[in-house]
C-alpha positions as CSV (number, residue, x, y, z in Angstrom):
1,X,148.7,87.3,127.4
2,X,150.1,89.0,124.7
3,X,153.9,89.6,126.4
4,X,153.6,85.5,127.1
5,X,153.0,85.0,122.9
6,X,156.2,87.2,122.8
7,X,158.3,85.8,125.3
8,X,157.5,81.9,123.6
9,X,158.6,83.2,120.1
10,X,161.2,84.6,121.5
11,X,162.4,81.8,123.3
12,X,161.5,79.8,120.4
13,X,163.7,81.6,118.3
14,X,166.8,81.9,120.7
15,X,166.2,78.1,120.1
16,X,166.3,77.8,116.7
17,X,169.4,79.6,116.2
18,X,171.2,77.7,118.9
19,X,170.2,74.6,116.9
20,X,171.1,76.0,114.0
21,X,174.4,77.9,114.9
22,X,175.8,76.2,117.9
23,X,177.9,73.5,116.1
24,X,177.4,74.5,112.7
25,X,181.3,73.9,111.3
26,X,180.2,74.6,107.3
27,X,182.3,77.4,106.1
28,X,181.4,79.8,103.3
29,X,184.7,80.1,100.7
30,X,185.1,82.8,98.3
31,X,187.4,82.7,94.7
32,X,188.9,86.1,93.4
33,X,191.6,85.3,91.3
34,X,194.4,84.7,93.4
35,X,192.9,84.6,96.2
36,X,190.9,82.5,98.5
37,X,188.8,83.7,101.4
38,X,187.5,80.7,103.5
39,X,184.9,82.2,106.3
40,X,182.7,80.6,108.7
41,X,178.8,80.5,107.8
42,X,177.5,81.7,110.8
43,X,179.8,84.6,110.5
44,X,178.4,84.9,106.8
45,X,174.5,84.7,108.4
46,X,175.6,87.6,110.7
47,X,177.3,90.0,108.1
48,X,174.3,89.6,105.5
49,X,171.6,90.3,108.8
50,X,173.9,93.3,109.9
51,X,174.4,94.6,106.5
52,X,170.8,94.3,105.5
53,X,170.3,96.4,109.4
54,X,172.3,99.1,107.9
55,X,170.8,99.4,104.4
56,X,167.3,99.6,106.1
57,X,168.3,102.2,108.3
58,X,169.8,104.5,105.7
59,X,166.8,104.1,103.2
60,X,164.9,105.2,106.6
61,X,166.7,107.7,107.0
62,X,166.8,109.3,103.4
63,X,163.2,108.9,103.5
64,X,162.8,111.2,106.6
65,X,164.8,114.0,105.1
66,X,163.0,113.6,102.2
67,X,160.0,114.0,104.1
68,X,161.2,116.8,106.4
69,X,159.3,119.3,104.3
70,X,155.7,117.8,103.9
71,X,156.5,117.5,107.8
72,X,156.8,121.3,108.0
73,X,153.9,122.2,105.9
74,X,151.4,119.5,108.1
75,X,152.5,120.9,111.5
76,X,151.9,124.3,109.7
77,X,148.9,123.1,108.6
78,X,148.0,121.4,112.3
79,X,149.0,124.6,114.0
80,X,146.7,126.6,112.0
81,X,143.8,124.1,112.9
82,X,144.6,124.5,116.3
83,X,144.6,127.8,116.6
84,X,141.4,128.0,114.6
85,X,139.7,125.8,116.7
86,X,141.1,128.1,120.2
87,X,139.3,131.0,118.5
88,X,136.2,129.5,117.8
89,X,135.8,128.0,121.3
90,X,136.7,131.5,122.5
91,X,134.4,133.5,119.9
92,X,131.5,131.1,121.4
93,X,132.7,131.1,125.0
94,X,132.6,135.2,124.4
95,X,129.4,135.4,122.7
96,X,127.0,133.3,125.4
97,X,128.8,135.4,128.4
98,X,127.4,138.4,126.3
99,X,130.7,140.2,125.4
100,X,130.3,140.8,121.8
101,X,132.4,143.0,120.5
102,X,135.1,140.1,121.4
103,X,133.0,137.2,120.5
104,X,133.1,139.2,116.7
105,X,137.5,139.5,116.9
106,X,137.3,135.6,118.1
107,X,135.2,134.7,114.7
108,X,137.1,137.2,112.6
109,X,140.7,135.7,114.0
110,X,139.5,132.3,112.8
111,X,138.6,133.6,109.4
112,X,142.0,134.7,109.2
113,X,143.7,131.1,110.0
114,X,141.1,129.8,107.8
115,X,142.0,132.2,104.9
116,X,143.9,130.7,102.2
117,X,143.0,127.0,102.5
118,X,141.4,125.5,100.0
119,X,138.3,123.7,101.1
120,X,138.7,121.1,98.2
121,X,142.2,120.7,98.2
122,X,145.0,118.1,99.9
123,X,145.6,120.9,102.7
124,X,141.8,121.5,103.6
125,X,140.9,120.8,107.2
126,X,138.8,119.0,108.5
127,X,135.1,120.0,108.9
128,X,136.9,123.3,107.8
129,X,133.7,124.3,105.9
130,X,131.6,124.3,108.8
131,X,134.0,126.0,110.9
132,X,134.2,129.1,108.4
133,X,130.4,129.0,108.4
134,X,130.1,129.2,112.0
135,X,132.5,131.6,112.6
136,X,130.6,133.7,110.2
137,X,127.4,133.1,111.9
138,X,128.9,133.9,115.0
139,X,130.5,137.3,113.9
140,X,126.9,138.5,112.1
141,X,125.2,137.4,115.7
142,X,127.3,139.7,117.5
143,X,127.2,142.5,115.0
144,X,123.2,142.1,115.1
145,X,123.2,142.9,119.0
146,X,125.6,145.9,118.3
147,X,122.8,146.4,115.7
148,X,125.6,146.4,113.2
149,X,123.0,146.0,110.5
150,X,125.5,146.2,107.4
151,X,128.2,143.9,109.1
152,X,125.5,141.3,110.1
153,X,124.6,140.9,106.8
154,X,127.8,140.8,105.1
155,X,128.9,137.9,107.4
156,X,125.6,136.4,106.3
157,X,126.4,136.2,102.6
158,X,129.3,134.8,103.1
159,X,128.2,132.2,105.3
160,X,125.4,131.1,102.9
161,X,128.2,131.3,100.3
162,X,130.2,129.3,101.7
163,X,127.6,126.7,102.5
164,X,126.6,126.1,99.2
165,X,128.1,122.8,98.4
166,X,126.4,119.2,98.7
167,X,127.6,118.5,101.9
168,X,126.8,121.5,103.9
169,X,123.3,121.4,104.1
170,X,122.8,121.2,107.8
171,X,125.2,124.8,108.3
172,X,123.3,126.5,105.4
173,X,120.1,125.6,107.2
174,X,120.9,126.7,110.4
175,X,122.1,130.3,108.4
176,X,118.4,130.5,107.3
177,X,116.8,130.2,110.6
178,X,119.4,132.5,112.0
179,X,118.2,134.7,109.5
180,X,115.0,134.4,110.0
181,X,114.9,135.4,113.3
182,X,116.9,138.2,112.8
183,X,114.6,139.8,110.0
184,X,111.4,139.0,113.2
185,X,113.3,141.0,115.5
186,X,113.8,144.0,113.0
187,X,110.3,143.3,112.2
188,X,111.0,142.8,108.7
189,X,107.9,140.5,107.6
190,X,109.2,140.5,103.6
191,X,112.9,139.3,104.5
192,X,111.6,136.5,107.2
193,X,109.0,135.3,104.6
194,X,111.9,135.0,102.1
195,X,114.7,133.2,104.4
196,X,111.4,130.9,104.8
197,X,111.1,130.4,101.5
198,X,114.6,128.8,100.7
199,X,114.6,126.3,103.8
200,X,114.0,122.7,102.3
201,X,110.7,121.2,103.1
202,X,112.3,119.1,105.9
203,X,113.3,121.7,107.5
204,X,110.7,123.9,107.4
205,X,109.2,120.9,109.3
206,X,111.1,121.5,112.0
207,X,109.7,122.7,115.2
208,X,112.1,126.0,115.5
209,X,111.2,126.9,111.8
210,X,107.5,125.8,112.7
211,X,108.2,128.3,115.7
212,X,109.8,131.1,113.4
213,X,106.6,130.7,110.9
214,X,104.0,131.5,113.6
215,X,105.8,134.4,114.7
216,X,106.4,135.9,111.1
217,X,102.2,135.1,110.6
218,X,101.6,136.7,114.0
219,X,103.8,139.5,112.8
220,X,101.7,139.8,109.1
221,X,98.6,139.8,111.2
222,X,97.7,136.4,109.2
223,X,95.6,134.4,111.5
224,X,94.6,131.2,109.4
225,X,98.5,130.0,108.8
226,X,99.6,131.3,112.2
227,X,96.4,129.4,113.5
228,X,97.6,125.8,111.7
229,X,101.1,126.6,112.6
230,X,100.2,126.5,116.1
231,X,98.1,123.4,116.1
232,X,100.6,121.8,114.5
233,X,103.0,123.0,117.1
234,X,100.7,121.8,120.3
235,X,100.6,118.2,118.3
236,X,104.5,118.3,118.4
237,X,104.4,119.4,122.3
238,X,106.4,122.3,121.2
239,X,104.5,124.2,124.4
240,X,103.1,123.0,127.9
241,X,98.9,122.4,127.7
242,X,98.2,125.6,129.5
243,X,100.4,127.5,126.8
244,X,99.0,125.8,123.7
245,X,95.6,125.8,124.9
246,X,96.2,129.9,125.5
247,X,97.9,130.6,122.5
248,X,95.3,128.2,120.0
249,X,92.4,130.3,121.9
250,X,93.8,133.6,121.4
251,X,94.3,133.0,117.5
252,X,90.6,131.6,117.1
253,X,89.7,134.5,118.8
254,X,91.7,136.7,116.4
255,X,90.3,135.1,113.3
256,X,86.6,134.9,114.4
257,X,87.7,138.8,114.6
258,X,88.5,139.0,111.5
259,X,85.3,137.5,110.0
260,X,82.9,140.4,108.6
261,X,79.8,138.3,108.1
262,X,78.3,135.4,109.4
263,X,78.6,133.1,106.8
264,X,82.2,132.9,107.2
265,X,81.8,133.2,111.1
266,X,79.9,129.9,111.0
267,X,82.4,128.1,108.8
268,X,85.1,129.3,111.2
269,X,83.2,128.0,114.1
270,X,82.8,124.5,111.9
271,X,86.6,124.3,111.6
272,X,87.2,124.2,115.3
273,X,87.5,120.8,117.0
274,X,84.7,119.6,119.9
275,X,87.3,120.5,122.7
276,X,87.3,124.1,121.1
277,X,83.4,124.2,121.1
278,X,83.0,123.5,124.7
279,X,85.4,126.1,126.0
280,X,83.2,128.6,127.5
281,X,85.8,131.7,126.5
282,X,85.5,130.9,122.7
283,X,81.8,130.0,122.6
284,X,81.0,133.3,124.1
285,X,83.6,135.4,122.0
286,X,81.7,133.1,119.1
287,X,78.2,134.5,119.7
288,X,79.0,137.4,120.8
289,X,80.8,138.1,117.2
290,X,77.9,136.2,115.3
291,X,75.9,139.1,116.9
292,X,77.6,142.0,115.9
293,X,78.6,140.9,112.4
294,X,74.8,139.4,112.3
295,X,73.0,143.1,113.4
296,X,72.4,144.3,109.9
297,X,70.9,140.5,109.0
298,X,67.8,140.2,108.0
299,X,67.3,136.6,109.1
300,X,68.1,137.7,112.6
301,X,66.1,134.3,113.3
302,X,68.6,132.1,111.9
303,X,71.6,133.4,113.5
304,X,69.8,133.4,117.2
305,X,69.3,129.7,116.1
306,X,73.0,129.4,115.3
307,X,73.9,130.9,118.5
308,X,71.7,128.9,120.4
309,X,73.0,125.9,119.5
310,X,76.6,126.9,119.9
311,X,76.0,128.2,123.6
312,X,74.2,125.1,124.8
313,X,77.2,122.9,125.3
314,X,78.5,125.6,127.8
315,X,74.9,126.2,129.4
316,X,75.3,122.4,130.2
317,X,78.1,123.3,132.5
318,X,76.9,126.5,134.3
319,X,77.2,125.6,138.3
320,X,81.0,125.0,137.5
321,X,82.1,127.8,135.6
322,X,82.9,131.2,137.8
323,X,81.1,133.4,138.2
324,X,81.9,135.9,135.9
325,X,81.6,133.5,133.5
326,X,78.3,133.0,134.3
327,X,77.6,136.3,134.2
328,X,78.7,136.4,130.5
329,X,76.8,133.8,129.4
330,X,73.7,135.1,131.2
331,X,74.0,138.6,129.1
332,X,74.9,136.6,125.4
333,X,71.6,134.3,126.6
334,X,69.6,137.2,127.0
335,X,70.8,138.4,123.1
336,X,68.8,136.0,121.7
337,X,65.9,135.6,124.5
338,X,63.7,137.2,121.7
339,X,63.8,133.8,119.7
340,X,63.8,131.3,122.6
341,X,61.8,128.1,122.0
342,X,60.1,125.8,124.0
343,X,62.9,123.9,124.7
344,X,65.0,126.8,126.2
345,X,62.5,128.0,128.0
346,X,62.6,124.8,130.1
347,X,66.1,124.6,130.4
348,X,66.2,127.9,132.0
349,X,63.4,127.2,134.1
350,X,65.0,123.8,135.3
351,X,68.1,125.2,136.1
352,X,66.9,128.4,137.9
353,X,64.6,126.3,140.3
354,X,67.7,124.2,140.7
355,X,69.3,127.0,142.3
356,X,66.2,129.6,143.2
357,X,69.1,131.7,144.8
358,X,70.8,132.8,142.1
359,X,70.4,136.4,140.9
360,X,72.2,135.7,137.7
361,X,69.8,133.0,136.9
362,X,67.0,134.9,138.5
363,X,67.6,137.8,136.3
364,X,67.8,135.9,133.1
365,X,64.4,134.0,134.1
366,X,62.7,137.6,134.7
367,X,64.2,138.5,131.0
368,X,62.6,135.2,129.8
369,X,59.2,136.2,131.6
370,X,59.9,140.0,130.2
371,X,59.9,139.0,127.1
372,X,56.7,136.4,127.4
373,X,55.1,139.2,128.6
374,X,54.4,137.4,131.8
375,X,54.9,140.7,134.1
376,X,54.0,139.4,137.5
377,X,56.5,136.8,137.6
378,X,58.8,138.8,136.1
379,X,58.5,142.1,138.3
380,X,59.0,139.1,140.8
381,X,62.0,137.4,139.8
382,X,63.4,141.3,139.0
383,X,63.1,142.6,142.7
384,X,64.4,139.3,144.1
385,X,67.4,139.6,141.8
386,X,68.4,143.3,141.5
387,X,70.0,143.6,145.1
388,X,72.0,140.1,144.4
389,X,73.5,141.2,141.3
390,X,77.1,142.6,140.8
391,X,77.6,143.1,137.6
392,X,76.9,146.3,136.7
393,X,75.1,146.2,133.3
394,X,72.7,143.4,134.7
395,X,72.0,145.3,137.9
396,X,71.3,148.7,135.6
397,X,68.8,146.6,133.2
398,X,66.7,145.1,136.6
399,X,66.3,148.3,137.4
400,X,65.4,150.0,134.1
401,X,62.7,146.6,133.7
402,X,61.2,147.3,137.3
403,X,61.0,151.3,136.1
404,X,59.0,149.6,132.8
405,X,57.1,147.5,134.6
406,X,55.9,150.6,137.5
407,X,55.0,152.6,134.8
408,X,52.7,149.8,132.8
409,X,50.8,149.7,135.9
410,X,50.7,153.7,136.5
């Protein structure tokens, strides 16, 4: 469509001057004194277009040899870009096929094109900030798998250095978190708490920094934060369900742990969500931990009571938990079997003629009857148990009961 526009003005104009030129007779006469010059006008038309031709062309062409120069210095300037950019692509291309020692030449040999250009000035390339800084980065990552230590970190200065202005926040950023990781690696817990310091609070948002803070906490053996890090990192989906769940359990675990009384045990245990309380693993690390750290108690009462209640959401689900499962819960049950009300007492006894073939439940009704000093339906339950049983400590406590209960009767 457009070559049609062109061809009509064209045609339009070839037009125009035929109207105006084809029988033109005006003539153009010039005075200077004696003489007269008498010339035709379209002859005039044509002089004035060709001269004005030639005086374009000549300004043209003072303008490009005055330009010539500036010319030189911007394909200088362009060749250095290039270049730059081949030895970055290079010093990345070197670096993920694992060849380090030429990944850090690569990043050095674009330092070296970028040296001497002045980030703020009319030469500066572009993005030519966050070219230095990467190259940088790139030359301290290979120097930290050569375990170059000292050259790591000088390339780390002066990338932060050089990403210090307004507009380079997302490079100086990523320096950090390089950092970061680095310092985890070399197991340096005071320098990866400091790069975690000076990210912005966006960033330190993030799920890689979210990442690099549970592994610092992990590191400094400090189970709250690394605890909250991680729920907030199963929120964001930063790990599969099986992973989360393993790696939220495992922390719980490690700060119930770390509680020396049960006080804070049962604060601890008031923190966790209802998922968390039903998960037969972490109830019976729970009470098992409110037992030991409970021994010296006095109120030995209370903290059976405690227990109670927190292993009665996993009792509920006995026939479909394994069976070593069962078994633990069986041997925590019979921990507090010297406090057992009324209403455990039926629950046991429910259950176990639910299932009148179970040794595990067997056992644990004999330990009921044991300790309710009813010893005929407890020497009972014991000898239909004790040859069922497989775990060891249950099957060594049947017999040691039967033994008690032989020599009460002589």
């Amino acid at each position: 469509m457009r070559i049609v526009f062109w061809l009509v003005g064209l045609f339009a104009v070839a037009a125009a001057l035929a109207l105006l030129m084809g029988q033109n007779s005006a003539t153009v006469t010039l005075f200077w004194a004696p003489y007269r010059v008498d010339m035709s006008f379209n002859l005039v038309i044509a002089a004035v277009l060709l001269l004005f031709l030639l005086l374009h062309l000549a300004l043209s062409s003072v303008s490009m040899l005055r330009a010539l120069p500036q010319q030189a210095h911007r394909w200088r300037v362009h060749q250095r870009e290039r270049l730059a950019h081949a030895a970055l692509l290079d010093a990345l291309s070197h670096q993920l096929a694992g060849r380090y020692v030429r990944a850090r030449s690569a990043a050095k040999q674009v330092l070296d094109q970028l040296d001497g250009l002045d980030a703020d000035g009319p030469d500066a390339l572009p993005r030519q900030v966050q070219m230095q800084v990467l190259a940088h980065l790139l030359a301290a990552e290979s120097s930290h798998t050569l375990q170059d230590h000292r050259t790591r970190d000088s390339h780390l200065d002066s990338a932060l250095r050089a990403a210090a202005g307004p507009n380079t926040a997302t490079v100086r950023e990523g320096a950090l978190l390089r950092a970061v990781r680095w310092a985890i690696e070399d197991r340096l817990l005071g320098s990866a708490s400091r790069w975690l310091g000076q990210l912005p609070s966006g960033a330190s948002r993030r799920t890689l920094a979210l990442r690099l803070k549970l592994r610092v906490a992990r590191l400094g053996e400090d189970h709250p934060t690394a605890l909250d890090t991680a729920r907030l990192l199963a929120k964001h989906k930063a790990f599969s369900a099986t992973a989360s769940r393993s790696l939220l359990r495992g922390l719980v675990m490690a700060n119930m742990s770390a509680c020396h009384d049960a006080d804070q045990l049962r604060s601890m245990w008031k923190s966790l969500d209802a998922a968390d309380r039903k998960d037969p693993d972490l109830v019976l690390f729970a009470v098992d931990r409110l037992l030991s750290v409970g021994r010296e108690d006095a109120d030995s009462a209370q903290l059976c009571a405690w227990g109670s209640e927190w292993v009665l959401p996993v009792w509920e689900q006995y026939s479909s938990l394994d069976r070593a499962v069962q078994e633990r819960l069986v041997l925590v049950l019979q921990g507090l079997l010297h406090t057992v009300d009324g209403a455990w007492l039926a629950r046991i006894e429910r259950l176990q003629a639910a299932s009148p073939a179970d040794p595990v439940l067997q056992y644990l009704a004999a330990q009921v009857c044991y300790r309710q000093q009813l010893w005929g339906k407890a020497l009972a339950l014991f000898k239909s148990s004790v040859h069922g049983l497989t775990h060891e400590t249950m099957r060594v406590q049947a017999w040691v009961k039967l033994a008690q209960l032989a020599e009460q009767k002589g």
